[in-house]
C-alpha positions in Angstrom: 0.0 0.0 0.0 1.3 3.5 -1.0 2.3 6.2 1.3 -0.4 8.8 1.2 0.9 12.3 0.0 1.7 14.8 2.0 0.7 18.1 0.5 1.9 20.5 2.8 5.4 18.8 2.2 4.7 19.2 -2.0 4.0 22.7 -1.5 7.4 23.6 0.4 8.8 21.8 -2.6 7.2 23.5 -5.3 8.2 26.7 -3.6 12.2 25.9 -3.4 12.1 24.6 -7.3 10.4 28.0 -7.9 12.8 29.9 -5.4 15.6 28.2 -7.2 14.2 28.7 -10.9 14.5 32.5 -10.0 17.4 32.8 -9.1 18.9 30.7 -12.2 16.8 33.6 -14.0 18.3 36.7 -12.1 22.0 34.5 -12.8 21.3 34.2 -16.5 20.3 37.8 -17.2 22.7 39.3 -14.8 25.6 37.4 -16.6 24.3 38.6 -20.0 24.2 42.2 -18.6 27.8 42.1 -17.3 29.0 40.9 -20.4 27.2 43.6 -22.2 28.4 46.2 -20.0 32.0 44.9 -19.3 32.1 45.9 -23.3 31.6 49.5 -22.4 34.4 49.7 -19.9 37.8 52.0 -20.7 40.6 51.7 -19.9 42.6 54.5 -20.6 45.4 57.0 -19.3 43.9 59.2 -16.6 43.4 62.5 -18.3 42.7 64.6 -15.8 44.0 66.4 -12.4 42.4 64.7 -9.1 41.2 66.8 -6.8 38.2 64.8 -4.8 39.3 61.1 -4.1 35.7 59.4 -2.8 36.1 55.9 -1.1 33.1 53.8 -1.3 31.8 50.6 0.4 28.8 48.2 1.2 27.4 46.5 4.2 24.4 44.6 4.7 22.8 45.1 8.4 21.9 41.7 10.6 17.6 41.3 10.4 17.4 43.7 7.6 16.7 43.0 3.9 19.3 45.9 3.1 22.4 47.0 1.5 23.7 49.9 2.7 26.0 52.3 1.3 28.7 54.8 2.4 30.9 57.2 0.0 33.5 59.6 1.9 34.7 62.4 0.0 38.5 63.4 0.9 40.8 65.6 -0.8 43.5 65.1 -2.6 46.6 64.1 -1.8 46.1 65.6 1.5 43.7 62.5 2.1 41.0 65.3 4.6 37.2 64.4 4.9 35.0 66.9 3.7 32.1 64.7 3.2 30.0 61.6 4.6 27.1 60.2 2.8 25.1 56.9 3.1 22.2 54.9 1.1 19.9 52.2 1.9 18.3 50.2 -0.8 16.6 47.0 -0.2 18.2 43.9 -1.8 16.2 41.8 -4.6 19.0 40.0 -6.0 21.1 37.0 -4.0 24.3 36.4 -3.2 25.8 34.7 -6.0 29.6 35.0 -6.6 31.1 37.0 -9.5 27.7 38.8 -9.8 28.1 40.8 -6.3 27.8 43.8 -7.8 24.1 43.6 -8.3 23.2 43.8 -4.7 25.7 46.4 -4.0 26.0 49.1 -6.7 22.4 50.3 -6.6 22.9 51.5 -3.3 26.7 53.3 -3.9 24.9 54.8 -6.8 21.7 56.4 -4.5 24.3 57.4 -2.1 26.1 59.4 -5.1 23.2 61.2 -5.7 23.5 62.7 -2.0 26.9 63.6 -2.2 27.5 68.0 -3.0 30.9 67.6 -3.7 31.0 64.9 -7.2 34.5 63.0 -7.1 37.1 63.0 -9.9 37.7 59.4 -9.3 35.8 56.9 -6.7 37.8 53.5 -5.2 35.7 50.8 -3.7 36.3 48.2 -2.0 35.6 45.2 -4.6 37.4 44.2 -7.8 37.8 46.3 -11.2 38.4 44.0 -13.9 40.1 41.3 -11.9 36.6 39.3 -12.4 35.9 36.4 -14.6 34.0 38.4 -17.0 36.3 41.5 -16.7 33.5 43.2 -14.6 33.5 43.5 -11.1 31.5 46.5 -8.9 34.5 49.0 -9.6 34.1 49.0 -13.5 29.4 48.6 -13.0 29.3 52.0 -10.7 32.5 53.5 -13.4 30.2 52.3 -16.0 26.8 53.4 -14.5 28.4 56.8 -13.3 31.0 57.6 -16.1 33.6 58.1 -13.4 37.5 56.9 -13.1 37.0 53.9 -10.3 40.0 51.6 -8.9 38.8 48.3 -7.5 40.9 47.6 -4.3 40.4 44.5 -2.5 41.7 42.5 0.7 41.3 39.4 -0.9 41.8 37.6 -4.7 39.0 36.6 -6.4 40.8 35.1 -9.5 44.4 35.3 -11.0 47.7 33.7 -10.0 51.0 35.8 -8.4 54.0 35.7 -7.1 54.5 37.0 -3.1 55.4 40.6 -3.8 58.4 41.7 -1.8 57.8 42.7 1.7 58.8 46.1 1.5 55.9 48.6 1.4 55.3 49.9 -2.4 56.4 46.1 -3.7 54.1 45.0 -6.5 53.7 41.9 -8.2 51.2 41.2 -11.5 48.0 39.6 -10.7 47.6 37.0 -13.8 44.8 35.6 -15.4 46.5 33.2 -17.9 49.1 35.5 -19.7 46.8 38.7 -19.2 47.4 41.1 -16.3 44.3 41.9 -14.9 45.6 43.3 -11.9 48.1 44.6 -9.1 49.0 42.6 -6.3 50.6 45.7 -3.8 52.1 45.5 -0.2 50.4 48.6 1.1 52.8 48.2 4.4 56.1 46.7 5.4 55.8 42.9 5.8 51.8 42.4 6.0 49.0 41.0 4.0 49.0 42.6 0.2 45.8 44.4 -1.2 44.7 43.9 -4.9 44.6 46.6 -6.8 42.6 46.5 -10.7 41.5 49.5 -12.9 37.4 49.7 -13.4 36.9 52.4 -15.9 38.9 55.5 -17.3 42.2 54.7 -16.2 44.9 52.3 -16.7 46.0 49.7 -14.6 49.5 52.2 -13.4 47.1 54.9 -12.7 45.3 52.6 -10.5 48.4 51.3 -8.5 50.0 54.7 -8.7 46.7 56.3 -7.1 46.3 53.5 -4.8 50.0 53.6 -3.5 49.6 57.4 -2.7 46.6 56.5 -0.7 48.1 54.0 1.8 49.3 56.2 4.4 49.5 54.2 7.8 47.4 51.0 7.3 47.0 48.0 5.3 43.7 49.7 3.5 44.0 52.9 1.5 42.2 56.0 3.1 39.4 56.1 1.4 38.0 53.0 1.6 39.5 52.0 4.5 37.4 55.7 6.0 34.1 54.2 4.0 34.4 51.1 5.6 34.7 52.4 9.1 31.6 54.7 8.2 29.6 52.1 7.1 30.4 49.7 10.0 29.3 52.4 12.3 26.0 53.3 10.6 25.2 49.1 10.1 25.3 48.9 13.9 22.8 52.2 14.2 20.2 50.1 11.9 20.9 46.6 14.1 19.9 48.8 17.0 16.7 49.9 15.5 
């Protein structure tokens, strides 16, 4: 004799296979749209003087469907604040690697619209065109904003290196196959390196060159190093709430 059916138990499993068919949907056409986009990235000499360095970065607060934003705005090269924004936007896409910048540009880009002093170049903490499609969040907001952006991370998401030497200012290339799609830069003496790859309108040696300049005392450059302390102090305001 059969086992009778348990419907409640057919429903939950209907909903995962739907739950799971959307997000192979969001994957699919969020692949397509990097690829299309990745197409309209530059990378070019800098052609212009900086003046206004913004440092951007993303958090997503504990209990809330959120991403939230900060962009400081310092000068340069004297690296002082002048300006503090933040953005909250709720999320509708999940975490997938490689497509991470479609939960957190949107809300760098509404905290840009906030900001009364506009940047001559933006960094953020993420990749530039280290990315398997050559499209990480420093070239979408570059793209989407048609502004200079260096992708500085803490971590490698793809690409092979050798140890850069453990002097501060040593660099090493960050390879993908025979292409250098990155910089792989020991910020301070003897610590962790960062990863440094151009996003849009500018070359990889503007990036490191910029990015060097930035790295005053710590392991992080200024400016996102300052957005992600901004950012980590307005996530724990919204926990509280």
């Amino acid at each position: 004799m059969s086992s009778p059916i348990n419907k409640n138990k057919l429903i939950v499993i209907e909903g995962i296979g739907l739950m799971q068919n959307d997000k192979q949907t969001k994957y699919q056409k969020a692949v397509e749209q990097q690829r299309v986009m990745a197409s309209q990235v530059q990378l070019e000499p800098l052609n212009k003087k900086i003046n206004l360095i913004a440092g951007a970065d993303a958090a997503f607060p504990s209990g809330a469907n959120l991403c939230l934003a900060a962009i400081v705005i310092l000068t340069y090269p004297k690296l002082e604040v002048i300006e503090k924004v933040t953005a909250t936007v709720p999320l509708d896409f999940p975490y997938i690697p490689g497509l991470l910048s479609f939960r957190e540009a949107p809300a760098i880009l509404e905290a840009y619209k906030k900001l009364k002093h506009k940047p001559d170049i933006m960094m953020l903490d993420g990749q530039g065109v280290a990315h398997p499609r050559r499209f990480g969040l420093a070239c979408h907001v570059g793209v989407e904003l048609q502004l200079p952006t260096i992708g500085c991370a803490k971590s490698r998401f793809i690409g092979e290196y050798v140890e850069p030497d453990i002097e501060k200012g040593s660099t090493s290339d960050l390879l993908d196959g025979h292409e250098v799609i990155g910089q792989v830069l020991r910020s301070r003496h003897h610590v962790k390196p960062i990863f440094v790859s151009a996003g849009h309108l500018l070359t990889l040696k503007d990036a490191t060159m910029i990015t060097k300049s930035c790295c005053v005392k710590y392991r992080i450059p200024e400016p996102t190093r300052l957005a992600d302390q901004w950012v980590s102090k307005c996530r724990s305001h919204i926990g509280e709430d």
